[in-house]
C-alpha positions in Angstrom: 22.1 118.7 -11.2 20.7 122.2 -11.9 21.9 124.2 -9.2 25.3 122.8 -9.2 27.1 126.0 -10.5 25.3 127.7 -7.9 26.8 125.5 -5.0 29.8 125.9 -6.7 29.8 129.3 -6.8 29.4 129.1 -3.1 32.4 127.1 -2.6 34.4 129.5 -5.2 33.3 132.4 -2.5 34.0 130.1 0.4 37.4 129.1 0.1 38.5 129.9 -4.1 38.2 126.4 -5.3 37.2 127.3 -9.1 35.2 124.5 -10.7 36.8 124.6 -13.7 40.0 123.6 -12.4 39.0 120.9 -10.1 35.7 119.5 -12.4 32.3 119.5 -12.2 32.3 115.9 -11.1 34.3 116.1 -7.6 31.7 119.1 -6.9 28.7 116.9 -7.6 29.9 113.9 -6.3 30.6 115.5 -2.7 27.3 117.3 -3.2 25.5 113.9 -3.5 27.2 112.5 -0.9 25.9 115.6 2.0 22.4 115.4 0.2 22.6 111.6 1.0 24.0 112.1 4.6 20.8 114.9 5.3 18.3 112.7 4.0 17.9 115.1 0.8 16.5 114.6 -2.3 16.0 117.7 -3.8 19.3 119.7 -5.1 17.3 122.9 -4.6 15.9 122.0 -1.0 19.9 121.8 -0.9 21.2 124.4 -2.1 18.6 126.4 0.7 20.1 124.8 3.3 23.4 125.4 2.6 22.8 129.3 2.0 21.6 129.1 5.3 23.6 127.0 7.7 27.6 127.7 8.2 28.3 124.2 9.7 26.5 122.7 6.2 28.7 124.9 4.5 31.8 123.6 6.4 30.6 120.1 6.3 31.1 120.4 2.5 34.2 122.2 2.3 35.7 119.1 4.7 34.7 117.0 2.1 35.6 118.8 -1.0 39.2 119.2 0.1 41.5 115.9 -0.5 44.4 116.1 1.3 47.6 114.8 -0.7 50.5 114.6 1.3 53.6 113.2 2.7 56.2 113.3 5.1 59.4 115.4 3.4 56.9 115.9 0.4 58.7 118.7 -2.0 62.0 117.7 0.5 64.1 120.6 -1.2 62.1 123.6 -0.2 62.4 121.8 3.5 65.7 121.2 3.6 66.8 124.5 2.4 64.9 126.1 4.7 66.4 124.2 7.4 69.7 125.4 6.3 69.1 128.9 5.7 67.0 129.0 9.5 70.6 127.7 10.6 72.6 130.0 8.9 70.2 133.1 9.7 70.5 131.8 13.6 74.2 131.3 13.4 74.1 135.3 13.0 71.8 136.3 15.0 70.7 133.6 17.5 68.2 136.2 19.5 65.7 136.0 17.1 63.7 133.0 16.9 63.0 131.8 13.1 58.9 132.1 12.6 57.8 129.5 9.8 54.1 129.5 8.3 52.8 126.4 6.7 49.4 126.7 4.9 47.4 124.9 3.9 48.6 122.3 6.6 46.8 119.6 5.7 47.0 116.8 8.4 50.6 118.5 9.8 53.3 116.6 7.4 54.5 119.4 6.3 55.0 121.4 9.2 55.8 118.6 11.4 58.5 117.9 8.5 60.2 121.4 9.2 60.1 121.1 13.0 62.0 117.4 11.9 64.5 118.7 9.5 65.2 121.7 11.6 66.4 120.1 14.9 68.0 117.4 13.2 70.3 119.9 11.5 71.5 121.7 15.0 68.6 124.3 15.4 67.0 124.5 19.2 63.4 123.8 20.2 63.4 127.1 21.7 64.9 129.2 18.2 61.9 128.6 15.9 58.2 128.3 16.1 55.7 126.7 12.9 52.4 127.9 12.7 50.5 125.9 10.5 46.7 126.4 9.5 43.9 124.8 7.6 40.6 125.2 6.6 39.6 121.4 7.0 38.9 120.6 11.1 39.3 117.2 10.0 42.8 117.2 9.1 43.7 119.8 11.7 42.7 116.8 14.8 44.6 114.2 12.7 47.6 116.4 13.0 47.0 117.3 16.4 46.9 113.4 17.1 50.2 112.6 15.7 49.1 109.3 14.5 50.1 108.5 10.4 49.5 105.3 8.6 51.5 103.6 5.7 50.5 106.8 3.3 52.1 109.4 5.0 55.7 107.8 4.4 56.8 107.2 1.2 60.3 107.7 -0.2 63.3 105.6 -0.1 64.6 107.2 3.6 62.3 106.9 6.3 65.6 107.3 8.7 63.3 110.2 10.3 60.5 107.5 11.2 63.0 105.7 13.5 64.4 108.7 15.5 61.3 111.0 15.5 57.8 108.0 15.3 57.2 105.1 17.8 55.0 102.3 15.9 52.2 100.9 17.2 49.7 98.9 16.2 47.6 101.3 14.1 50.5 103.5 12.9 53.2 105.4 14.1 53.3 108.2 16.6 55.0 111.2 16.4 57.4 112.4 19.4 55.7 115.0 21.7 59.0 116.7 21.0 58.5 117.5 17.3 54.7 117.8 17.9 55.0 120.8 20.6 57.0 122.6 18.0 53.7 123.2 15.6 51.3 125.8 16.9 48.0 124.1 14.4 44.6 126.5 14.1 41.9 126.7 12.0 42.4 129.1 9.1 40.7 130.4 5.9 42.9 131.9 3.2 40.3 134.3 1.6 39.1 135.1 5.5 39.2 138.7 5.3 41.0 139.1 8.6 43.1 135.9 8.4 46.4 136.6 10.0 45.6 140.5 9.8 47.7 141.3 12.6 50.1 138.5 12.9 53.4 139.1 13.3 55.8 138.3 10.0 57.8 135.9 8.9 61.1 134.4 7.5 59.8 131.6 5.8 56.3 130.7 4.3 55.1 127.6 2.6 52.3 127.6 0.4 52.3 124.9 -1.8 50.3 123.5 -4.5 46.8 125.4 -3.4 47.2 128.5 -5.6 47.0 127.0 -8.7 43.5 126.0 -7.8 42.3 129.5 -7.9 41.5 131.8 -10.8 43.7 134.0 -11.5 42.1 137.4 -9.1 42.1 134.9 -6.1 45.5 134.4 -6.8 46.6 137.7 -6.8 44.6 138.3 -3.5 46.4 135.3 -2.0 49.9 136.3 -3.2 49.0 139.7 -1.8 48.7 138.5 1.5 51.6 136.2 1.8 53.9 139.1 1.0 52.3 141.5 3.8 53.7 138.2 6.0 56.9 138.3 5.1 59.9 139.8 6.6 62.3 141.6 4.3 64.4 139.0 3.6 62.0 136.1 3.8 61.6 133.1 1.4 57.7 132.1 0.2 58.4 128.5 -1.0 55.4 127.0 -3.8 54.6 124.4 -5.6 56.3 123.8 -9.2 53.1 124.4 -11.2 53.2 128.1 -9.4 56.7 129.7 -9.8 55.1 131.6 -12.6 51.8 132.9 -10.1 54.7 134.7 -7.8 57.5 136.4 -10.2 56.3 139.7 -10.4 58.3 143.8 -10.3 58.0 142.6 -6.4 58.8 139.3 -6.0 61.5 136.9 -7.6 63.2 133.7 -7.7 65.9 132.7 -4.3 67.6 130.9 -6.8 67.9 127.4 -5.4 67.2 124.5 -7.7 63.9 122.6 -7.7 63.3 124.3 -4.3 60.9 127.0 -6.0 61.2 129.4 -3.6 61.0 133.3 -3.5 61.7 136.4 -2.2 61.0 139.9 -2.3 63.0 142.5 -4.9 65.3 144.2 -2.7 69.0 144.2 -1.9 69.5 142.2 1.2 71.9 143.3 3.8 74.5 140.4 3.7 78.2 139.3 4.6 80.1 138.3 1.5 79.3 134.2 1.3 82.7 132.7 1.8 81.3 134.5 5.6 78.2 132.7 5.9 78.0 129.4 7.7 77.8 127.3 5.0 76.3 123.9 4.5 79.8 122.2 5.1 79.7 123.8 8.5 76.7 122.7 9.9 77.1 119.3 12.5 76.5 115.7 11.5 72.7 115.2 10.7 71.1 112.5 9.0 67.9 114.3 6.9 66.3 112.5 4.5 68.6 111.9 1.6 71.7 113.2 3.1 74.9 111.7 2.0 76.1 109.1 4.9 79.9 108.2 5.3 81.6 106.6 8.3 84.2 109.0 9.9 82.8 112.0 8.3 80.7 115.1 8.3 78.6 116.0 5.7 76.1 118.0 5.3 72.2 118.5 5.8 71.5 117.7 2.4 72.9 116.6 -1.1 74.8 118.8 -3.1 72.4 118.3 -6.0 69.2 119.3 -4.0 70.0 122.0 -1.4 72.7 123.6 -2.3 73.2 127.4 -2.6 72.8 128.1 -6.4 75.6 128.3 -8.5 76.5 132.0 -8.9 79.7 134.1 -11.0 82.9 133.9 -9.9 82.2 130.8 -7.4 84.0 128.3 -9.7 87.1 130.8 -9.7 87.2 131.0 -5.5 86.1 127.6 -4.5 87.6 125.8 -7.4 84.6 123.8 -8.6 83.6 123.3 -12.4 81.5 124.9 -14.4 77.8 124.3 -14.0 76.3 121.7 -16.5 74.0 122.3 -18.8 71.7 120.4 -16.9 72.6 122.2 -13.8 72.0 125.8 -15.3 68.9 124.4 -16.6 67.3 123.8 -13.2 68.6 127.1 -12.0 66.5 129.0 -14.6 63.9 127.3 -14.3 63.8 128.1 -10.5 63.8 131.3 -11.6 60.9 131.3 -13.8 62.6 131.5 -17.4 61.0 128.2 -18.3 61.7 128.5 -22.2 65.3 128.7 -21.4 65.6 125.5 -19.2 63.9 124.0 -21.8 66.3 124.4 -24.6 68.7 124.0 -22.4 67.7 120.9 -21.2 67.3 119.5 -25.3 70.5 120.8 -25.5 72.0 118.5 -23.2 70.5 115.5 -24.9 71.3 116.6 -27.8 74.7 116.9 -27.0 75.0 114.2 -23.7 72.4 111.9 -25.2 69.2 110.7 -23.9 69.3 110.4 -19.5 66.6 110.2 -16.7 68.2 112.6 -15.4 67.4 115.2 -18.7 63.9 113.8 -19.0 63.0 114.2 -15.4 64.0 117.8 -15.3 62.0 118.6 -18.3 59.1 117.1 -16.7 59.2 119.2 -14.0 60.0 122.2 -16.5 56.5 121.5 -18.4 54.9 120.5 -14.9 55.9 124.7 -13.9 54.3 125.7 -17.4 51.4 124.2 -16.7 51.4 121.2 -19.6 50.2 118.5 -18.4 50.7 116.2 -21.3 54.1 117.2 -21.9 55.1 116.6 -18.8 53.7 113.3 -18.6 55.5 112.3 -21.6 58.4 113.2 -19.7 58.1 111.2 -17.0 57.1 108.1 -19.0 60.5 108.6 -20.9 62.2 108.4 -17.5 60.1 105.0 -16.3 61.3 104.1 -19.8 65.1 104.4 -18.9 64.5 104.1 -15.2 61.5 102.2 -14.2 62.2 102.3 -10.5 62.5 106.3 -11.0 60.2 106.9 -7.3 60.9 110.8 -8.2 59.0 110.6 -11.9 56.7 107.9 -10.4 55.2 110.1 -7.9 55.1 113.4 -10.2 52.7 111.0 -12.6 50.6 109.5 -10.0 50.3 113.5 -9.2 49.3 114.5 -12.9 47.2 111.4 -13.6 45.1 112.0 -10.0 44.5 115.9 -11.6 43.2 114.4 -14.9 40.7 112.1 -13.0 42.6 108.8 -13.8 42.8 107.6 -10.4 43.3 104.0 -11.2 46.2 105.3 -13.4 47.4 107.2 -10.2 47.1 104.2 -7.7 49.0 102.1 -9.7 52.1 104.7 -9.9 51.9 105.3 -5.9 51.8 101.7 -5.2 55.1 101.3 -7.8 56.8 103.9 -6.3 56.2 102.1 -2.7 57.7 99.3 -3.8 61.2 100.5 -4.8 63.9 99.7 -2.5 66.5 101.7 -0.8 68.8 100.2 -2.3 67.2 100.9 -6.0 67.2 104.6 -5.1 70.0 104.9 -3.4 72.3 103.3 -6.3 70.3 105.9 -8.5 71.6 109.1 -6.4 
């Protein structure tokens, strides 16, 4: 197809999707498929009509985007930021926490927030999600409310029964954690997008940035730090940590959650004065530790907790970090080399775990090696072959690499492991 870097191009202009990063043969294929719809033959005759026609232009973008997503997807950025929107309301419950979610997709993610934040104690009335998208397509599925088997994987679908009603084509989401999402369409390279909105204390952004060369990127990042508020978190996707450390921007610190925030001192009580996880009332979030006649907290110690700082161990009386542990904190914060060596160091030292090898997939997944990374998850399936975690990570990397066979077959291995499986794992 001759003009195909020209309609690529377009689509670069459009909405930043580079061509080299996605493949020439997702761009052609959803070219064929509109030429096909219009009755086309000709890729010029094509090309014409899509210089001149927005919808057309639209109409392609809807197809070229496929969404990838799940309910409590990435389910440490989410529930950290339902803790810290709990904490910063516990001090000052005037302001209303304002969350941005973009690109939405069909509304998990957002719709996750809104879950995880009232099921940990916030009020419908002390936060508001906006949540935008450039595909109409997935905006109206998430306006509907209506998800299929797909959108719930995991091992704890406890949300589905306290937040879904099933019916026969799917389940429904509760009018009360739909009214909480404010959904719009949005373009992220828009030149006005969000020009005069006001900021915010927590933005997620995750896994679109590393689809864009590397001047998109900076335009992108750009805009998401005019949007936050001074002490605001930008959570990303793993393969991105390095796209947001900059002299302005730099890790929060909290493992596997990849989130950031701007280089400045914040304005905070000592933390033995913050309410603290321990405080918060009984919830049940995804993956929160259950025991009868107890309360615990809104998420496990290993995946939400506030990162490990000096002088904790001395006041609270806890260990040491791990090697493991210290590995995850660095690489949160970007120093990727580091975590590495650490993480060797631990099975040098520890011996080999899927615990070691699943970190170090991530670690290589952040550096942007591919095949490292899935050597690193085939050495956990190895050790642990009902590993969901490392399962769904691979599907993720094989699906990028155009193996979607490969892909299909880790998702549907991943659906089949119990609760029980994963549970006894954690």
């Amino acid at each position: 197809m001759k003009t195909l870097p020209l309609i690529a191009d377009k689509l670069k202009c459009a909405m930043g999707m580079d061509m080299a990063t996605v493949g020439s043969s997702l761009i052609e294929r959803v070219v064929r498929e509109r030429m096909a719809a219009l009755e086309i033959d000709d890729d010029g005759r094509y090309l014409a009509r899509l210089h001149g026609s927005a919808a057309e232009l639209q109409a392609l973008i809807e197809l070229a985007v496929v969404p990838e997503t799940w309910f409590f997807r990435d389910r440490e950025a989410i529930l950290a930021a339902a803790r810290l929107a709990y904490e910063r309301l516990a001090l000052q419950p005037e302001v209303p926490v304002r969350i941005l979610s973009l690109p939405c997709s069909s509304g998990e993610e957002p719709y996750s927030l809104a879950m995880a934040l009232l099921d940990a104690g916030v009020l419908p009335g002390q936060f508001v999600i906006d949540a935008y998208d450039i595909r109409t397509r997935s905006l109206e599925i998430a306006a509907a409310g209506l998800y299929g088997r797909n959108s719930f994987r995991g091992h704890d679908l406890d949300f589905r029964d306290r937040h879904f009603t099933p019916l026969a084509q799917g389940w429904q989401l509760h009018q009360a954690i739909r009214q909480q999402v404010r959904f719009a369409p949005g373009n992220l390279l828009a030149p006005d997008f969000l020009r005069y909105a006001a900021p915010y204390d927590f933005i997620f952004c995750r896994n679109v940035l590393i689809y864009f060369e590397r001047e998109v990127q900076r335009q992108v990042v750009a805009l998401l730090e005019s949007l936050m508020k001074p002490d605001a978190l930008i959570f990303v996707g793993p393969a991105e940590g390095g796209i947001l450390l900059s002299p302005r921007l730099q890790s929060a610190g909290i493992a596997l959650a990849f989130g950031f925030r701007k280089r400045v001192a914040l304005e905070r009580p000592a933390r033995r004065e913050l309410v603290g996880v321990a405080a918060l009332p009984p919830v049940t979030l995804p993956g929160a530790a259950r025991q009868a006649g107890s309360v615990q907290p809104a998420a496990s110690a290993a995946s939400s907790r506030l990162p490990f700082t000096p002088g904790e161990a001395a006041v609270s009386g806890a260990a040491s970090p791990s090697l493991l542990e210290q590995a995850r904190l660095l690489a949160d914060q970007g120093q990727l080399a580091q975590a590495a060596a650490l993480c060797e160091q631990a099975i040098g030292e520890q011996g080999a775990s899927a615990e070691a090898f699943y970190l170090q997939g991530l670690i290589h997944d952040a550096d942007g090696d591919a095949e490292l990374a899935q050597r690193c998850y085939r050495k956990v399936l190895y050790l642990e072959p009902q590993h969901q975690a490392a399962l769904l990570h691979l599907a993720a990397l094989l699906q990028a690499t155009g193996d979607a066979a490969g892909a299909e077959r880790m998702r549907q291995r991943a659906g089949r492991v119990s609760p029980a499986e994963e549970n006894h794992r954690d």
